[in-house]
GUGUZA-937042 format. One record per residue (C-alpha): residue number from 1; residue in one letter; chain; x, y, z. Coordinates in steps of 0.02 Angstrom, whole numbers. Example, Ala and Ser with C-alpha at 12.3 -4.5 7.8 and 13.67 -1.06 7.14 Angstrom:
<nodes>
<node resi="1" resn="a" chain="A" east="615" north="-225" up="390"/>
<node resi="2" resn="s" chain="A" east="684" north="-53" up="357"/>
</nodes>
This chain:
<nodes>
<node resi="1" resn="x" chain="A" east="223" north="-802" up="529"/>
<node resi="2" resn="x" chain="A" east="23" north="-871" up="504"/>
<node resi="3" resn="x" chain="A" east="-23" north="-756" up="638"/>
<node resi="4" resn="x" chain="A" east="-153" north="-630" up="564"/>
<node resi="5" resn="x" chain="A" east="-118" north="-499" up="435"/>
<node resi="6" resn="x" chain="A" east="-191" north="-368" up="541"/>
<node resi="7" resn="x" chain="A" east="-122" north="-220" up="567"/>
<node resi="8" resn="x" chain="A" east="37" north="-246" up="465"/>
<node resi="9" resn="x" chain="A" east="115" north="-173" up="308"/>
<node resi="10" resn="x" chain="A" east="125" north="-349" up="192"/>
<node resi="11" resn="x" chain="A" east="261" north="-372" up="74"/>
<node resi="12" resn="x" chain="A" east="239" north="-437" up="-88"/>
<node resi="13" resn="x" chain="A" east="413" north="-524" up="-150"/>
<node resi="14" resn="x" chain="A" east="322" north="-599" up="-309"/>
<node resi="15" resn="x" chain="A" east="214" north="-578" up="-431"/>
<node resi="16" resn="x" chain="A" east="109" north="-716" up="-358"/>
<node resi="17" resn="x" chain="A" east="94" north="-627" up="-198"/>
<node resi="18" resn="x" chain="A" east="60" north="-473" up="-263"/>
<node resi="19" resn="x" chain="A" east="-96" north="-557" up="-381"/>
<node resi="20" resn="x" chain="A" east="-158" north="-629" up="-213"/>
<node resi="21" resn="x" chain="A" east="-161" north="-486" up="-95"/>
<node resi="22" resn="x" chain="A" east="-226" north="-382" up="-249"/>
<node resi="23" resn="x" chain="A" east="-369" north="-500" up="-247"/>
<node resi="24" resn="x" chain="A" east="-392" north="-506" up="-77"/>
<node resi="25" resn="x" chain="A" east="-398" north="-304" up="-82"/>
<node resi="26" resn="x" chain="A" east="-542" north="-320" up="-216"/>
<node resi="27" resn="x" chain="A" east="-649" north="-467" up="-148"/>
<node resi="28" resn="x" chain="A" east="-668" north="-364" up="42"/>
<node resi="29" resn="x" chain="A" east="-707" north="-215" up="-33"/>
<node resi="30" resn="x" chain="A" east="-569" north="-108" up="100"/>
<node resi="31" resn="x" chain="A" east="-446" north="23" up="39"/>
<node resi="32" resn="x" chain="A" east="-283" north="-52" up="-16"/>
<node resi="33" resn="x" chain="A" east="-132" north="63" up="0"/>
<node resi="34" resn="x" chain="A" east="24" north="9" up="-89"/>
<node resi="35" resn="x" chain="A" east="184" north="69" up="-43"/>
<node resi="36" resn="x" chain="A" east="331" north="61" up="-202"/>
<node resi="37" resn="x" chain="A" east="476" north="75" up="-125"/>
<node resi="38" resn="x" chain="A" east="656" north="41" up="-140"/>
<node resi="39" resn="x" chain="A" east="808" north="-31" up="-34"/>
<node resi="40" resn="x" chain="A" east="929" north="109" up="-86"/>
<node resi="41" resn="x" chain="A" east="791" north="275" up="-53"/>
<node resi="42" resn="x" chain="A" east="819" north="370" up="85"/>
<node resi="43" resn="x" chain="A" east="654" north="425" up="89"/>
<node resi="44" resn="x" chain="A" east="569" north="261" up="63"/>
<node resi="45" resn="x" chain="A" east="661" north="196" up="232"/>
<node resi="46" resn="x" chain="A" east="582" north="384" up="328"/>
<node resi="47" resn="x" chain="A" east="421" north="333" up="302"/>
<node resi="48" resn="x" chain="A" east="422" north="128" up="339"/>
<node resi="49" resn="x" chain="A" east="412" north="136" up="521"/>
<node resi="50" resn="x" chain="A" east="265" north="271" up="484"/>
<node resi="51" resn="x" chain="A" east="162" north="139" up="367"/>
<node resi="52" resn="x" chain="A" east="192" north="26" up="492"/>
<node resi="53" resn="x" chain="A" east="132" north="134" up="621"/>
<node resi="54" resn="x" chain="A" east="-32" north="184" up="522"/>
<node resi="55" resn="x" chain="A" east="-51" north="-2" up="484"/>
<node resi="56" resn="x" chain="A" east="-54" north="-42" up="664"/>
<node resi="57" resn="x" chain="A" east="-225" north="95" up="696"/>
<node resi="58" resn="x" chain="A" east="-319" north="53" up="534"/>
<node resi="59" resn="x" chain="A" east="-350" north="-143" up="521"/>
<node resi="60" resn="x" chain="A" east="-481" north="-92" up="382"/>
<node resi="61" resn="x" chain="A" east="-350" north="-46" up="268"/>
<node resi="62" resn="x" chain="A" east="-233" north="-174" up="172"/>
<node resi="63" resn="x" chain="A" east="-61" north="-114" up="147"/>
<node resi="64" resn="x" chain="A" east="71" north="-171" up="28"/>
<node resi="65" resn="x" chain="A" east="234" north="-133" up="-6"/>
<node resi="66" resn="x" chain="A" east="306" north="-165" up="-170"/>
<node resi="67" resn="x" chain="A" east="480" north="-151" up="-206"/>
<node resi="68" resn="x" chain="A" east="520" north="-99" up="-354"/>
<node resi="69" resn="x" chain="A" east="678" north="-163" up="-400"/>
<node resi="70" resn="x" chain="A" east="590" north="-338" up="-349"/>
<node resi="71" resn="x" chain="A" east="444" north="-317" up="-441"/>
<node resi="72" resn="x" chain="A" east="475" north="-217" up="-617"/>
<node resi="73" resn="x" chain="A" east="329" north="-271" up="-702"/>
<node resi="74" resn="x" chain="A" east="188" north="-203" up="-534"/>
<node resi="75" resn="x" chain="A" east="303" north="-51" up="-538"/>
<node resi="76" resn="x" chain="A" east="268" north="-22" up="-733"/>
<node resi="77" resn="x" chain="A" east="92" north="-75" up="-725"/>
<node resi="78" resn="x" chain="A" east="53" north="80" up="-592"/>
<node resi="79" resn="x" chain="A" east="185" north="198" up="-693"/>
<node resi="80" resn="x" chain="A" east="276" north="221" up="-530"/>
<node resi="81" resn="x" chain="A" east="444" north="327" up="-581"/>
<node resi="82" resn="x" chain="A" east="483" north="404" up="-385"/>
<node resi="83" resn="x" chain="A" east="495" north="324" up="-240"/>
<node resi="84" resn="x" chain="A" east="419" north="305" up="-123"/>
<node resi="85" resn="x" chain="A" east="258" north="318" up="-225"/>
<node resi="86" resn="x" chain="A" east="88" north="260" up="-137"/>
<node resi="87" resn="x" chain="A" east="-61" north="205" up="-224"/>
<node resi="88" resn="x" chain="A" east="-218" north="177" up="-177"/>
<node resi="89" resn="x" chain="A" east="-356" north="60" up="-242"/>
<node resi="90" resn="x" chain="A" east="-541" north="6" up="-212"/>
<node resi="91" resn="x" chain="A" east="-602" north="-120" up="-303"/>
<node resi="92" resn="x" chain="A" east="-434" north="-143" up="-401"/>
<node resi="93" resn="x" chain="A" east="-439" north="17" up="-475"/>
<node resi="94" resn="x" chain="A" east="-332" north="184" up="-439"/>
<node resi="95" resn="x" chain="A" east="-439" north="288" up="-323"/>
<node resi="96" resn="x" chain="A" east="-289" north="415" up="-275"/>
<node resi="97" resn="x" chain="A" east="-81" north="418" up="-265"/>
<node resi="98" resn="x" chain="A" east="29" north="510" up="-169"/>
<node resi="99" resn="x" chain="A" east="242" north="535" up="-216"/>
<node resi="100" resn="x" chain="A" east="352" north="545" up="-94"/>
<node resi="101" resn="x" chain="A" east="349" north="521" up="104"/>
<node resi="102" resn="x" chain="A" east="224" north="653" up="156"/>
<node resi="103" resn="x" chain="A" east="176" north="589" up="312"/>
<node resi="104" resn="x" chain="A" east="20" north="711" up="331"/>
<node resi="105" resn="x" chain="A" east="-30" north="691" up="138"/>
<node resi="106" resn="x" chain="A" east="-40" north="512" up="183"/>
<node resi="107" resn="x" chain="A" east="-138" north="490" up="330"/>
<node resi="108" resn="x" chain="A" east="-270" north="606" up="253"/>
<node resi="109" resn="x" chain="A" east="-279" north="513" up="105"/>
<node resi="110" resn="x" chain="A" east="-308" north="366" up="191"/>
<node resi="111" resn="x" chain="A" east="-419" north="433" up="298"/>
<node resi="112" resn="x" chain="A" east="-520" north="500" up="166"/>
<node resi="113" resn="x" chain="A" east="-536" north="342" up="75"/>
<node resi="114" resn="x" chain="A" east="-558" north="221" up="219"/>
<node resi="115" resn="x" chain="A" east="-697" north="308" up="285"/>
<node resi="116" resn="x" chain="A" east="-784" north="332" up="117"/>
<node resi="117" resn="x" chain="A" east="-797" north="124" up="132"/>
<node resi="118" resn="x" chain="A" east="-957" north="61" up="158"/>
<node resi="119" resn="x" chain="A" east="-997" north="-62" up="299"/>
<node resi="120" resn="x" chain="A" east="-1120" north="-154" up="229"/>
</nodes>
């Protein structure tokens, strides 16, 4: 799958990958959203196709998902303790965070943020 990242919701199944796309987030300045999820919340699995779907419309906006049963130590770094819990980040730091799949809490949020980027 090296076709481009556009428009998707990335996964990060390591630490590694999670340390990259982080750093991608930070050196292109957009609005990363990351999704913590988990394979057993109901919830979590609602929302997915609606990430996706958001993904698709803003290719300005990096998301992640991070599953936290996968990836403990993220999970504890961003005190995530409900899933699905989205945070969201410019320049590597915690801008906002939403808990739980609120589908219209979301899109404003990311609205808000991504337009708040500069286009420099």
């Amino acid at each position: 799958m090296a076709s481009s990242e556009e428009g998707q919701v990335i996964g990060c199944h390591s630490v590694e990958e999670w340390k990259e796309q982080h750093q991608k987030g930070v050196e292109s300045k957009k609005l990363v959203v990351i999704d913590f999820t988990a394979s057993w919340c109901g919830p979590c699995r609602f929302i997915a196709p609606i990430l996706a779907d958001f993904a698709k419309k803003m290719p300005d906006v990096i998301f992640l998902k991070v599953d936290v049963d996968e990836l403990k130590s993220v999970a504890e770094e961003y005190k995530v303790e409900a899933m699905p819990t989205f945070v969201f980040l410019k320049d590597g730091k915690e801008v906002d965070r939403i808990v739980g799949a609120r589908k219209e809490e979301l899109l404003a949020t990311i609205t808000k943020h991504a337009s708040s980027v500069s286009t420099a």
